[in-house]
C-alpha positions as CSV (number, residue, x, y, z in Angstrom):
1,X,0.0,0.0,0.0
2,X,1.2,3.0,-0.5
3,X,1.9,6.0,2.3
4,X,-0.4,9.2,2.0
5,X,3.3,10.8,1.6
6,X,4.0,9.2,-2.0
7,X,3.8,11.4,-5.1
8,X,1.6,8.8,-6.6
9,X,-1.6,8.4,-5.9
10,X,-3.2,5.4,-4.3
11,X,-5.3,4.9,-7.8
12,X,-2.5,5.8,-9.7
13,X,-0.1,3.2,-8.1
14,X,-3.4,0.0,-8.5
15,X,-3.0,0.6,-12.3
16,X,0.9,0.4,-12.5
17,X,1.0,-2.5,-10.2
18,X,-1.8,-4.1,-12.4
19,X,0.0,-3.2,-15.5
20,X,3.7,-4.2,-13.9
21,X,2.2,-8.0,-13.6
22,X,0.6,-8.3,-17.4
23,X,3.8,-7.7,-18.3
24,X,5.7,-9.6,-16.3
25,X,7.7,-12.6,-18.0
26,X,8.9,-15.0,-15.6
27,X,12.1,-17.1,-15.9
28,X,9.9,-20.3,-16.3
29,X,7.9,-18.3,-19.7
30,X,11.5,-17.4,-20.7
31,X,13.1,-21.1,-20.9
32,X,9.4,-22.2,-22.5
33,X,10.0,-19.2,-25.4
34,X,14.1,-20.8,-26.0
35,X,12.2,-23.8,-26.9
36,X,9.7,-23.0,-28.7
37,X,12.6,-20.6,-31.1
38,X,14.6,-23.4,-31.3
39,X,11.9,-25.8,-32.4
40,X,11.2,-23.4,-35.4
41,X,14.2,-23.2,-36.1
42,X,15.0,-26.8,-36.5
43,X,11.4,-26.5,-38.2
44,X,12.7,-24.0,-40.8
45,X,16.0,-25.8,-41.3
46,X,13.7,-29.2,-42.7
47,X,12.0,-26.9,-45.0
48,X,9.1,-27.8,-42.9
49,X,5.6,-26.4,-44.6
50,X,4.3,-25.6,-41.1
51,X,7.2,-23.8,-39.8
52,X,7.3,-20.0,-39.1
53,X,11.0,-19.1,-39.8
54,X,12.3,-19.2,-42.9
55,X,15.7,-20.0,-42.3
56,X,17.0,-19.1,-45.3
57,X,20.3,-20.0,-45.9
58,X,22.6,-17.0,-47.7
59,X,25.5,-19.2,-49.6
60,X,28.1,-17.6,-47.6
61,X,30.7,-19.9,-47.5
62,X,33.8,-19.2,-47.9
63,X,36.3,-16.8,-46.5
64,X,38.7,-15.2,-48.4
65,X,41.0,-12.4,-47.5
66,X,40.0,-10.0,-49.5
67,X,42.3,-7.1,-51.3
68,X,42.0,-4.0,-53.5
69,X,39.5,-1.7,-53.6
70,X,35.6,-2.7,-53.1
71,X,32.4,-1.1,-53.5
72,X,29.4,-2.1,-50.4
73,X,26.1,-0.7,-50.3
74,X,23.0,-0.6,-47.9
75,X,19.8,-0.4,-49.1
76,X,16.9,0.1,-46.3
77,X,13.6,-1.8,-46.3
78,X,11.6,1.5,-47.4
79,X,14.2,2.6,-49.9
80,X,14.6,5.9,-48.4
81,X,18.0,5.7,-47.9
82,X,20.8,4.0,-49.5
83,X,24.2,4.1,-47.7
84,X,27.5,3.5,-50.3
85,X,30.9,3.0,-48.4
86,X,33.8,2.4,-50.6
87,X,36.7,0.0,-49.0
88,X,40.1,-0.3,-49.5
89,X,42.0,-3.4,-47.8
90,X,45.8,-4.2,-46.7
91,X,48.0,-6.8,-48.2
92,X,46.7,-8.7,-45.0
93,X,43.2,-8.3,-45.9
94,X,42.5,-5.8,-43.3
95,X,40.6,-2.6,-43.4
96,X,43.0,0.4,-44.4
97,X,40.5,2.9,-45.6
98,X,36.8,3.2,-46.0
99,X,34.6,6.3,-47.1
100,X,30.9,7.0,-46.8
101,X,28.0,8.7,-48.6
102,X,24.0,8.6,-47.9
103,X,22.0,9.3,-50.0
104,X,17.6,9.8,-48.9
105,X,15.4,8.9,-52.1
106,X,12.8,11.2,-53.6
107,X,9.3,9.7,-53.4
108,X,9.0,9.7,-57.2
109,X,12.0,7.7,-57.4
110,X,9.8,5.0,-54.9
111,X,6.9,4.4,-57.6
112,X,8.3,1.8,-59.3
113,X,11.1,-0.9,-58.5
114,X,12.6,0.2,-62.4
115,X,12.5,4.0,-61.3
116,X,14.1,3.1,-57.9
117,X,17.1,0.7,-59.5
118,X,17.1,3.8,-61.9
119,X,17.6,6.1,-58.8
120,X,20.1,3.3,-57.1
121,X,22.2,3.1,-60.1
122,X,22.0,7.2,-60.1
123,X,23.5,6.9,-56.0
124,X,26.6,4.5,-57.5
125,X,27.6,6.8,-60.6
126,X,27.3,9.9,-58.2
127,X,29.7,7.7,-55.1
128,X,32.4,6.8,-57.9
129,X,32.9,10.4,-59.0
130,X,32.8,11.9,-55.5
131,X,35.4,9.5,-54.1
132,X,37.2,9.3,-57.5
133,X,36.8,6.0,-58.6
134,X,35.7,6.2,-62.3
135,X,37.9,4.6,-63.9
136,X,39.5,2.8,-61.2
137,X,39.7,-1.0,-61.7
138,X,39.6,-3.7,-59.2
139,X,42.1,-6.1,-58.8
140,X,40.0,-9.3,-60.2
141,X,39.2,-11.6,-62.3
142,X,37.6,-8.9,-64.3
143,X,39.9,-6.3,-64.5
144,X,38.0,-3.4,-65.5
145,X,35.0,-3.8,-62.8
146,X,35.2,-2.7,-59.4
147,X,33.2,-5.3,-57.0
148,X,30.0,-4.7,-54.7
149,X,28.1,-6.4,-52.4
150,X,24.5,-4.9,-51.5
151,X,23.1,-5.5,-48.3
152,X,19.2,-4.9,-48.4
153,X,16.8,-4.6,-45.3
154,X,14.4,-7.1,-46.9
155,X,14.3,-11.4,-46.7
156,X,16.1,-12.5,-49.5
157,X,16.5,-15.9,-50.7
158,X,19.5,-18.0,-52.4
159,X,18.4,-17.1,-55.6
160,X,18.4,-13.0,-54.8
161,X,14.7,-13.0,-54.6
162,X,12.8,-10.8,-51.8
163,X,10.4,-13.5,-50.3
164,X,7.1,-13.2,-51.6
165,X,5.7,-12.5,-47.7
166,X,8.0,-9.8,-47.2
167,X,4.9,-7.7,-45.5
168,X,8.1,-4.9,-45.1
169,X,8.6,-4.1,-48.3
170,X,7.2,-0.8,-50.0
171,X,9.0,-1.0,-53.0
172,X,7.4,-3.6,-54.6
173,X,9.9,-6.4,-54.6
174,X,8.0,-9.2,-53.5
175,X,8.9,-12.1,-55.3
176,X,11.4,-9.6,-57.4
177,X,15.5,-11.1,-58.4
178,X,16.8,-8.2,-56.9
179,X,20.0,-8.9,-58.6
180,X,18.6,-9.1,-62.2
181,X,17.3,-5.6,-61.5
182,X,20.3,-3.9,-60.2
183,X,22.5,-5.5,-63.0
184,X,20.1,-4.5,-65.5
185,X,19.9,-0.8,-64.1
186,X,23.7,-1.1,-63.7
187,X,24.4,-1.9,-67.5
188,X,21.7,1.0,-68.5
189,X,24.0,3.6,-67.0
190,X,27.3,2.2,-68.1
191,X,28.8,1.6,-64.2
192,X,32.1,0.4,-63.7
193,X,31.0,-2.0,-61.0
194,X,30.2,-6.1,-60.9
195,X,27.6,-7.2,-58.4
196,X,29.1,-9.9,-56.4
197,X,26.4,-10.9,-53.1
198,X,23.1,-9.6,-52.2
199,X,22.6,-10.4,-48.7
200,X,20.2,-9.4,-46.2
201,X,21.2,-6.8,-43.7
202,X,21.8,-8.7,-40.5
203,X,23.5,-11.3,-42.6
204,X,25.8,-8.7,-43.6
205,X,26.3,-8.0,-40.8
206,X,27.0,-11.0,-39.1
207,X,29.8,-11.6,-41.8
208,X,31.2,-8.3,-41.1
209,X,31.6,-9.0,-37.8
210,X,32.8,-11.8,-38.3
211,X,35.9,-10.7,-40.8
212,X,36.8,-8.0,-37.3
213,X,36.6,-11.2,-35.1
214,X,36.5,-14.9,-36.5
215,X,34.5,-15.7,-33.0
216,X,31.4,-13.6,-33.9
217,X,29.3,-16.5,-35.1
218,X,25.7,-14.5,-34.1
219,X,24.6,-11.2,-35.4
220,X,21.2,-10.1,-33.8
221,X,19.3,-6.8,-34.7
222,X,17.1,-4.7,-32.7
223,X,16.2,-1.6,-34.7
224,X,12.9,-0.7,-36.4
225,X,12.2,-3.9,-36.7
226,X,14.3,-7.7,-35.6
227,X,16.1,-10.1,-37.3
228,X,18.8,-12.6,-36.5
229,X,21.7,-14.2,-38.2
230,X,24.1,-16.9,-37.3
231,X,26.4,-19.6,-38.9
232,X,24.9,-23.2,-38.9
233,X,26.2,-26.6,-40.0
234,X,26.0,-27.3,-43.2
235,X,24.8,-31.1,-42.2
236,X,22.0,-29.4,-40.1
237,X,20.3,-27.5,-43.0
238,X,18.7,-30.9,-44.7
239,X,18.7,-30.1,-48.6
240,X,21.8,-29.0,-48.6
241,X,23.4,-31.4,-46.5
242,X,25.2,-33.3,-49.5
243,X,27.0,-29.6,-49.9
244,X,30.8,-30.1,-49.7
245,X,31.5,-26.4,-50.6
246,X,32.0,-25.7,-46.6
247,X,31.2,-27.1,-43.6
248,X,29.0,-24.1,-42.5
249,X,26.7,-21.4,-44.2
250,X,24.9,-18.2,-43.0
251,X,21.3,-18.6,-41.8
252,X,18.9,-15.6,-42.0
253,X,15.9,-16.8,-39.5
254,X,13.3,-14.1,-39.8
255,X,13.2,-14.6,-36.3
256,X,10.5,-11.7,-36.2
257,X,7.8,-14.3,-37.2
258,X,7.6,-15.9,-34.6
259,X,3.8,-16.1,-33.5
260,X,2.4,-15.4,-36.5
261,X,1.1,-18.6,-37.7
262,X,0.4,-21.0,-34.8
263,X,-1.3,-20.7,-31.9
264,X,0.7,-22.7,-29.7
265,X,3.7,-20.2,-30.1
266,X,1.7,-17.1,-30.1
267,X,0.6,-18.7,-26.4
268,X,4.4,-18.8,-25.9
269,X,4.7,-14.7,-26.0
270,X,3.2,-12.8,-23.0
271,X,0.9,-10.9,-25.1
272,X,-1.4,-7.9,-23.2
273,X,-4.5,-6.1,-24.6
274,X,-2.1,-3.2,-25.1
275,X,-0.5,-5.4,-27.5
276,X,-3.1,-7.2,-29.1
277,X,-4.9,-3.7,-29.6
278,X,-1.8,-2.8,-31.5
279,X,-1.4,-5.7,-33.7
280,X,-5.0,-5.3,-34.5
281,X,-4.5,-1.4,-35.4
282,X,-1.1,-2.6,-37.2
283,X,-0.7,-2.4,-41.0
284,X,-0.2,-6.2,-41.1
285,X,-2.3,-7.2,-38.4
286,X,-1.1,-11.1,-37.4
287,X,2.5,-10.7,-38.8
288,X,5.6,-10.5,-36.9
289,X,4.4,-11.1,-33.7
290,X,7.4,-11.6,-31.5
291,X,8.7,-8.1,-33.0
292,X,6.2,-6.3,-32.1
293,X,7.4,-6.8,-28.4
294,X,10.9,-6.2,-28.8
295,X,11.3,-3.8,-32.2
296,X,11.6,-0.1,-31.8
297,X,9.2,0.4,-33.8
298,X,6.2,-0.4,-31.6
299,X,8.0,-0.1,-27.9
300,X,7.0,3.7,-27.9
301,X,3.1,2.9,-29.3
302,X,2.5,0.9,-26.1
303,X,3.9,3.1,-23.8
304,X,1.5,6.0,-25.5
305,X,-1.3,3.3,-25.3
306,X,-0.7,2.7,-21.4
307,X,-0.2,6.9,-21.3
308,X,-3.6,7.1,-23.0
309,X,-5.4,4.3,-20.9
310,X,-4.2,6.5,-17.7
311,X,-5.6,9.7,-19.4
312,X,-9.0,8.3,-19.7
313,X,-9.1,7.2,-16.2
314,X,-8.4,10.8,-15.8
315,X,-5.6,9.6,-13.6
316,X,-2.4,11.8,-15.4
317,X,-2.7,14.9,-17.2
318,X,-6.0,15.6,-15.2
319,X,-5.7,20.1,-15.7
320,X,-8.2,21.4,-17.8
321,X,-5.0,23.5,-19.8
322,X,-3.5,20.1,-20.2
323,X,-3.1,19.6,-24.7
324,X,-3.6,16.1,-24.5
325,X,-4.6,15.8,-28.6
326,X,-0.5,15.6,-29.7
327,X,-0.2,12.3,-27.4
328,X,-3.2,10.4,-28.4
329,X,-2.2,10.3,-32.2
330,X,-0.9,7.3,-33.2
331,X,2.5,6.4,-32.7
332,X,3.4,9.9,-31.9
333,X,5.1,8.5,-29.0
334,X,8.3,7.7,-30.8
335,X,10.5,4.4,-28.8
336,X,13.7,7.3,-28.3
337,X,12.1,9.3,-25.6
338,X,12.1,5.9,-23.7
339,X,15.6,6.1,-22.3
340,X,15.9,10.1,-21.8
341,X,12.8,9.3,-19.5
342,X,14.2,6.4,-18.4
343,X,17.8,7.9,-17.2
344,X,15.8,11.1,-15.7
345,X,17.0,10.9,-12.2
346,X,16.8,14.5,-11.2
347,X,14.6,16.1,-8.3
348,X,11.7,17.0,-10.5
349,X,12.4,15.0,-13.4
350,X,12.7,17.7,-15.7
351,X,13.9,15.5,-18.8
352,X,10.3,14.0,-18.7
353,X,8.8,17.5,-18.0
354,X,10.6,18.6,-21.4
355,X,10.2,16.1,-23.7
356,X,6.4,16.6,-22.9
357,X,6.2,20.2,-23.3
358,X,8.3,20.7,-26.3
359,X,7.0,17.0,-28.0
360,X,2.8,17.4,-27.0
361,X,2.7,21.1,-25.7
362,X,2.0,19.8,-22.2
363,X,3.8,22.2,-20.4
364,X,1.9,21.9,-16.6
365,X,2.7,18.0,-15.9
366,X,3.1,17.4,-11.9
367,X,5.2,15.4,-10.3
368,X,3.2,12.4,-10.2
369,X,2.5,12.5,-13.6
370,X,6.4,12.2,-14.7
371,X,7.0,9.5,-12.5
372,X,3.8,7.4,-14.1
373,X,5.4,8.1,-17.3
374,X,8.8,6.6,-16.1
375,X,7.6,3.6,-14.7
376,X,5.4,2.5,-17.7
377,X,8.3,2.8,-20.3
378,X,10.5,0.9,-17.6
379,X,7.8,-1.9,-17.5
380,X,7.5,-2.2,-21.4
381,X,11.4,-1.6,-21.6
382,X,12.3,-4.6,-19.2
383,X,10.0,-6.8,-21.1
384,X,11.2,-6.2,-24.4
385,X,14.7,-6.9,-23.1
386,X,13.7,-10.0,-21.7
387,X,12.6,-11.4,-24.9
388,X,15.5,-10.0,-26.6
389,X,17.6,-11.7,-24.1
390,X,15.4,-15.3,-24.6
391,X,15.8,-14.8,-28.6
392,X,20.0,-14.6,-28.1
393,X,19.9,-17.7,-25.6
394,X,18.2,-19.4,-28.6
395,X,20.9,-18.5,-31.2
396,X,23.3,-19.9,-28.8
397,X,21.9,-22.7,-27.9
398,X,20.9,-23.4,-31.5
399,X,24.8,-23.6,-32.1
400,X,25.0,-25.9,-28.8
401,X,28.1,-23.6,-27.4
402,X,28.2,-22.4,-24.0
403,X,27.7,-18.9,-24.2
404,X,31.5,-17.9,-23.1
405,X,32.9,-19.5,-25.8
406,X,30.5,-17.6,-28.5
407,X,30.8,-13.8,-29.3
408,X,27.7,-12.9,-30.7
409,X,27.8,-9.8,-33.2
410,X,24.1,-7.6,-32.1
């Protein structure tokens, strides 16, 4: 119970306690959730029908050291911004230079996947000149072409094909040979370049990672959405199993979909109303369960969501001059004023107090009303890194190491 000398309210401190336990994910959950990741994994690895990861494997096999000059570019799932890094490697295969340009898409360039490619090849012609590389040539098989690998924020299968349930993708490359199209734009414009690997991102990643540090056999991503990536046994993954290119090959597991197909796993997640509400309201309602727990993306929507649920109880923001409109627009709560709120450990909490005013125009929030606010993006944030930390145990344990003797990439 709480003393008639706490900033919080009586009523105020009955929700948060009722909304710390629906949230709560015990160990017991946790070590059920492993399982049930690992199981579709395995699933996914059989080429299962009824399995909810892909597990796609990326043909990443061997490990060269690599030398010259090399072209690597980063394409995000919406399109709207593609990142070009030029490379330049040692006689020992190690990084000696490296030099970066952005580029954000105009909308009209987005139409169309051939308008886009158009736009991409555009980004490479405009990344030679600026870092001088026109008529450079990379030291190859094919003398005249300088190498690039493109790393895409989309599911992409052996044969460079974005997977036809990519629910992600805005461009319009469902089903699409990514490669075919880039080439194709490539040739149009006359480049100088040779694609050698599309791979998707956390894949990428992971074998970035792994060329810095030959341990990393795990890359895991938590941005505005989650993915992970990890090096399995070539003997594990069934029709390839006969492979004697290499003993092991880069899995990308969609690990995001986890929940959206059967019931028995979506049981596994310790799903609220909060979060069914959002799903519901989501543009791909029944997709991608397990990240909408964990991703960025939705971690600030439920906060707002339990913000809003207080408001109506009139239990925070309760001043008539309160602007409460701002807040209760969807998704306007955006998951990076989490962990300014989160860190706020002054007397009055004024990190809280301005994000609120200068964010929503709620410039008379009391005392009570910050520390409501704290609490409920500590609850959401200590479940989402719960799960996070369940969906890493799974990797590792899908690899049967100990986790001391793995060093996985995130």
């Amino acid at each position: 119970m709480v003393s008639f000398s706490s900033p919080v309210s009586y009523e105020q401190q009955a929700k948060l306690d009722k909304i710390a336990k629906a949230f709560a994910v015990s160990d017991s959950q946790l070590k059920t959730l492993v399982n049930g990741l690992r199981a579709e994994m395995n699933k996914g690895l059989k080429r299962n029908p009824q399995g909810e990861l892909h597990m796609s494997p990326s043909f990443v096999h061997n490990y060269v050291s690599p030398k010259g000059t090399s072209l690597g570019m980063a394409i995000e799932a919406s399109g709207s911004r593609i990142r070009l890094t030029r490379v330049t490697f040692d006689a020992t295969g190690n990084t000696a230079l490296t030099s970066t340009q952005v580029f954000i898409t105009p909308c009209i360039h987005k139409r169309t996947p051939a308008l886009f490619f158009d736009y991409v090849a555009f980004c490479i012609r405009e990344f030679l000149h600026t870092s001088k590389l026109d008529n450079s040539a990379a030291d190859d098989l094919l003398q005249s072409f300088l190498p690039i690998g493109i790393s895409i924020g989309l599911p992409v299968s052996g044969e460079c094909r974005v997977d036809e349930d990519a629910k992600e993708d805005s461009l319009g490359l469902r089903g699409s040979n990514v490669a075919r199209k880039l080439c194709d734009a490539i040739t149009r414009s006359h480049l100088p370049v040779r694609v050698t690997s599309i791979t998707n991102n956390t894949v990428s990643a992971l074998v970035a990672a792994n060329h810095a540090d030959k341990t990393t056999q795990i890359a895991v991503s938590f941005n505005h959405g989650i993915n992970a990536a990890y090096f399995e046994s070539l003997k594990n993954v069934e029709y390839l199993a006969k492979n004697s290119i290499s003993d092991t090959v880069a899995i990308n597991t969609e690990i995001g979909r986890f929940g959206s197909i059967s019931k028995q796993n979506m049981q596994m997640l310790p799903l609220t109303m909060w979060d069914r509400r959002i799903d519901r309201e989501s543009r791909h309602p029944g997709a991608r369960i397990l990240e909408k727990l964990v991703a960025d993306q939705y971690l600030g929507e439920i906060v707002r969501n339990l913000i809003t649920d207080f408001m109506d109880c009139q239990l925070i923001f309760t001043s008539e001059s309160c602007e409460v409109k701002p807040i209760s627009k969807e998704y306007a709560f955006h998951t990076a004023y989490m962990a300014p709120i989160m860190e706020d450990t002054s007397v009055d909490l004024a990190s809280v107090e301005a994000i609120f005013a200068a964010e929503f125009g709620i410039n008379n929030t009391c005392y009570s009303d910050r520390l409501v606010v704290r609490r409920l993006c500590e609850i959401v944030a200590k479940r989402a890194s719960r799960l996070a930390g369940a969906l890493l145990a799974s990797l590792v344990e899908q690899q049967g190491q100990k986790t001391d003797e793995t060093d996985p990439g995130v």
